[in-house]
N, C-alpha and C positions, 0 to 999 in steps of 0.2 A: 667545737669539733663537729663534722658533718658524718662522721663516722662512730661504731662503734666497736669493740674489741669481743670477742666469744671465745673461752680458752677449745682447742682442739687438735687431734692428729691427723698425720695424712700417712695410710698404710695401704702396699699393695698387698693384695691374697688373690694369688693366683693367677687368673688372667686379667683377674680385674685392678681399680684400683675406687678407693674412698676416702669422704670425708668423713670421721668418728668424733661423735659427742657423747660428754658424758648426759645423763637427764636433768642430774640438776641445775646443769650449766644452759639448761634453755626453757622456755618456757613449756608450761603443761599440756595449754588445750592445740591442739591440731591445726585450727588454724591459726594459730598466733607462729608457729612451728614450719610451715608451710612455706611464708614467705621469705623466712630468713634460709632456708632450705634454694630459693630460687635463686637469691642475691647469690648465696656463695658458690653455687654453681656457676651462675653466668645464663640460666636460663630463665625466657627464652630467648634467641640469639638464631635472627633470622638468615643467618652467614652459616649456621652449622658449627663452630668452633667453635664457642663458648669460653671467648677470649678475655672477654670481662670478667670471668670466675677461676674456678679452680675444675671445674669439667674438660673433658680432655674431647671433643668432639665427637665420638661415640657411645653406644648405650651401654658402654663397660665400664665409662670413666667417668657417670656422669651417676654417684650413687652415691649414699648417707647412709650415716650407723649411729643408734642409739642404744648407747648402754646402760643398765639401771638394775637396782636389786634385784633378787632373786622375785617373781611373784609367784614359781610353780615349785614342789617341795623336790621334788629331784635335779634342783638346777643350782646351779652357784652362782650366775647371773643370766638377766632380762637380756635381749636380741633384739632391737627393730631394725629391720630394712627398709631402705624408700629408695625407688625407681626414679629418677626425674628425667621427664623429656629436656628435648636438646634444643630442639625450634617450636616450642609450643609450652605454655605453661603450666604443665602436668605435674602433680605430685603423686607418686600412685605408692600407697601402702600394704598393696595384699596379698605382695609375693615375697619370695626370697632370694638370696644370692650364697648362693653354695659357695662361690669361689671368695667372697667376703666371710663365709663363715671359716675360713680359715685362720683368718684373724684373731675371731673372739676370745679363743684360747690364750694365745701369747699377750693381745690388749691386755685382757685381767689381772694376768701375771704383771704384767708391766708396769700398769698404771698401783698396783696394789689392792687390788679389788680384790682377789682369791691370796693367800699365801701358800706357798708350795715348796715343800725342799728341792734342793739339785738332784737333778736325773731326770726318766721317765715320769711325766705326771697326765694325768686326766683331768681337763676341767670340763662339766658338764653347765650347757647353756639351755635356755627356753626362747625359743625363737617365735618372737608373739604373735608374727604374721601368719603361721603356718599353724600355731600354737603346739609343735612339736621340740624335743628335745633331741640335742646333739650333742656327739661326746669327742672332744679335741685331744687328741693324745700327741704330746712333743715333748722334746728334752728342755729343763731349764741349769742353766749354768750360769752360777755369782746372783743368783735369786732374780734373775732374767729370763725369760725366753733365748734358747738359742738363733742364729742366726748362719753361722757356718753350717753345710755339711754337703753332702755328694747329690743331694737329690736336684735333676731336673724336669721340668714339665715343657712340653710343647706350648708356645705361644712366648714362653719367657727366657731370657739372655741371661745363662750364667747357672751357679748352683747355688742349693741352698740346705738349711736343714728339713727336714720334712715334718708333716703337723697330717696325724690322722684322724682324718671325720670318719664318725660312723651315726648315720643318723636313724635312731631308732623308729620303728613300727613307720618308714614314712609314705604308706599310701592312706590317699583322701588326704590331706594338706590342706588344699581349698575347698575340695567338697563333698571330704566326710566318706567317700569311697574309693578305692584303689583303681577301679573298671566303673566311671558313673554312671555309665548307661547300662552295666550289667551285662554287656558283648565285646569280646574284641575285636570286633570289626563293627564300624557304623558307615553312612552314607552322605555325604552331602551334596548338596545340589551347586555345580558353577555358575559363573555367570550367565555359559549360554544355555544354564538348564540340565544341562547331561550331569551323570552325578559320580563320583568317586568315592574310594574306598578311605577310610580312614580307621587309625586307631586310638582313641579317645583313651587317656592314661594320667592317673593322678596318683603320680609318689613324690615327694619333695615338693614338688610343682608340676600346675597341669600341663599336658602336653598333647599339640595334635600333631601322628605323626602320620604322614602320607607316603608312599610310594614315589623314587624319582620319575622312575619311566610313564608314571601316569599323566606328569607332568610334561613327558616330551623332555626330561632332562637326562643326564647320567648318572648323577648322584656324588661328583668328583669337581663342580662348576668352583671357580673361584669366585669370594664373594663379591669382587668387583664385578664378574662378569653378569651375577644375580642381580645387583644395586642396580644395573644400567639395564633390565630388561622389564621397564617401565610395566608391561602390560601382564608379568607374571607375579611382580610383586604384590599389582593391584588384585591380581587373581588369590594369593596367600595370604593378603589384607581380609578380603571377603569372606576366606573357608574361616580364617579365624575367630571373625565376629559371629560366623554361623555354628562353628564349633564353641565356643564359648554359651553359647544358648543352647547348645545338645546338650553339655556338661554339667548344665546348670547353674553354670557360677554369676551368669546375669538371667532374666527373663527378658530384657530383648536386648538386638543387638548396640541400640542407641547408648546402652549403658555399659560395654564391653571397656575392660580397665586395658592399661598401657603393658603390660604386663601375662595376664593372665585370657587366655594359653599361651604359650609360645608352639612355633611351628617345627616340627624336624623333617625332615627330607631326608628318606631313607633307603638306600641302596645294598647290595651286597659286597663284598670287600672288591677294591681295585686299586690298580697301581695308579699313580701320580703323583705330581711334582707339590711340595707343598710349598707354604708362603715363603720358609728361608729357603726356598729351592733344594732343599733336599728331596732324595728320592724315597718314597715309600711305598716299599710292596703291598703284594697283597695277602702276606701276611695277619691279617686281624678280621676280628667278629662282624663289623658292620661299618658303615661308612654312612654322616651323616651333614645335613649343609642344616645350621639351625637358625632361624629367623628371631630375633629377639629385639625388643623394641620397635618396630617395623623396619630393622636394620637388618641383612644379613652377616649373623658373627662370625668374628675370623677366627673362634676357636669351636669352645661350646658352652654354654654356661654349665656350670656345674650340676646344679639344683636338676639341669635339665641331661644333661648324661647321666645321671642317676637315674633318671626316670625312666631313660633310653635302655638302660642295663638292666634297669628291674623289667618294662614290656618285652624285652629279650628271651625272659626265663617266663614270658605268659603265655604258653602253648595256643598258637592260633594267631596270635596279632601280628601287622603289618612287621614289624621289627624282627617277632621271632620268626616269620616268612623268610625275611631276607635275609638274617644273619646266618655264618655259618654254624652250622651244628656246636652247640656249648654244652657241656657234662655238669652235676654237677659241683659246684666249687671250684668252675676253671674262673679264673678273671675275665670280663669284657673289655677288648681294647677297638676304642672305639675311631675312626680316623677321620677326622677333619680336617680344618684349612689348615690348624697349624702344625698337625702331625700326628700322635695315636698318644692317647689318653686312656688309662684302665681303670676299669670299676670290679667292684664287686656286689653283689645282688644276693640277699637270698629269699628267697620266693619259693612258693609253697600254695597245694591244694589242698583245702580243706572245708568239707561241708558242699562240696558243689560250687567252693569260689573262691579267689586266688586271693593270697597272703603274703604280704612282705613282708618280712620280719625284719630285715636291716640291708642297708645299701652303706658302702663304705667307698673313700677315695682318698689319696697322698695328694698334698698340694704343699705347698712354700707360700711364707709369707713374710711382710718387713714392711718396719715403721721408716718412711721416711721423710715426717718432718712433726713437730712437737712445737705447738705455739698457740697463737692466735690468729683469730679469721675475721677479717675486717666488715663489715656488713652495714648498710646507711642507720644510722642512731634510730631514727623515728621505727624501723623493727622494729629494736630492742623496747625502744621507750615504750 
């Protein structure tokens, strides 16, 4: 046989969707881990589809989960995320995916990894790329994870039961500060030199977020009509690798990961049509187009509306500028391509400099499919 067998699930959480392994079911060191990680994707895949794998042609559906003991004392199990490019052979390990940690809850139940009576239960994860802890709260019924119930999210068809993240203490993620430049507001320079406002934000994951109108946009664009405007994406390519070097999580921009920052684009609330052509007022907090992968996403990532919700409650930055007036304890609903998504943030001054103590979100999640993932032998061997 030219092939080889890896046992594994295939579960959506959220907007997204993944490939889930367990640890011992692959090998240890990184690189040996990498490649089998590319096979099953399908990347790279100079067509964009990633037809040859189990990637789904965008930077939602093209990700891996590694689950493994506990190694931190308040967790009940290990978290890896890994980003993989679509058309280029990237593996990138140093972020996370909010909308996959919806998963890790119901996975552990599932698979047997935690035991947990019927009902309401908490499992608490260590997510090793961020090195922070997360706590999944959902119903298990018949020593399952549930799977029925009334909850729906924007971007996904149908209902489901609901699974609540709340992710403790999560600013500085990637680099150790909530504000890493210590302002909220910084400045970067464009291509033709002139410079812009930004706000430089690390809760869950980094985030640079910019003003639409600075851009010459609205803040309401579909992301097709983003994808196809060649000379602005290359413009949010550039702030990013220059932001990534303000934030410190590279020293130059040559070594900027596939991943970390991601871009938001931030407007004040307004009406328009979203992607299942519903109509949404303009009803809600903030309105935001988010760049991930160097794709624009059709919803928002998780990791990264949290971020969006906690710069919200940060007196001064570009977010809390634009959004409307929030008290505190109201939820942030946040509206994107595929509709309005709510968070919760709380954040806090203290000492001269801002505090997040916890950001919380509902999301839906579901296993489906439970087997093996076929990969060429000489990987494995």
């Amino acid at each position: 046989m030219n092939q080889a067998w890896i046992p594994a699930t295939f579960w959506r959480g959220g907007t997204s969707k993944g490939v889930f392994f367990l640890s011992k079911d692959l090998p240890t060191a990184r690189e040996k881990i990498d490649p089998i990680l590319l096979a099953v994707m399908g990347t790279p895949d100079p067509y964009g589809r990633q037809l040859n794998g189990l990637g789904g042609g965008t930077s939602s559906l093209s990700k891996a989960v590694i689950i493994g003991p506990p190694t931190h004392p308040d967790a009940d199990v290990d978290y890896t995320f890994i980003q993989l490019a679509i058309d280029k052979p990237i593996v990138d390990w140093t972020g996370n995916c909010g909308n996959l940690s919806s998963v890790i809850g119901p996975y552990a139940v599932d698979m047997g990894l935690v035991k947990m009576p019927d009902g309401e239960v908490t499992v608490r994860f260590h997510q090793t790329n961020t090195k922070k802890i997360i706590h999944a709260r959902f119903r298990v019924e018949n020593g399952m994870a549930a799977i029925d119930g009334d909850m729906e999210i924007a971007g996904v068809a149908g209902k489901a039961a609901p699974v609540r993240l709340d992710f403790v203490k999560p600013g500085g993620a990637a680099t150790g500060k909530l504000l890493p430049t210590g302002r909220v507001v910084d400045q970067l320079p464009l291509p033709n030199g002139q410079l812009i406002d930004v706000s430089l934000v690390d809760a869950s994951h980094p985030n640079a977020f910019l003003r639409a109108r600075d851009l010459g946009l609205t803040g309401i664009e579909t992301p097709d009509a983003i994808q196809a405007d060649s000379e602005l994406m290359a413009t949010l390519e550039h702030l990013r690798r220059k932001a990534a070097v303000k934030m410190g999580l590279v020293a130059s921009e040559d070594e900027v990961t596939l991943t970390g920052p991601r871009i938001g684009i931030v407007a004040g609330p307004q009406a328009y049509v979203a992607l299942d052509k519903a109509t949404i007022s303009d009803d809600y907090e903030i309105s935001t187009r988010m760049i991930s992968v160097e794709q624009p996403h059709r919803a928002v990532p998780l990791s990264s509306g949290l971020c969006l919700a906690v710069a919200c409650r940060i007196e001064g930055t570009l977010p809390h500028q634009m959004s409307r007036k929030i008290t505190d304890g109201q939820p942030i609903r946040i509206g994107n391509p595929s509709g309005l998504l709510t968070y919760g943030a709380d954040v806090r001054p203290e000492k001269g400099q801002w505090v997040a103590d916890s950001a919380g979100v509902y999301r839906t999640s579901r296993c489906l499919m439970k087997g093996m993932v076929a990969v060429p032998r000489n990987l494995v061997d």
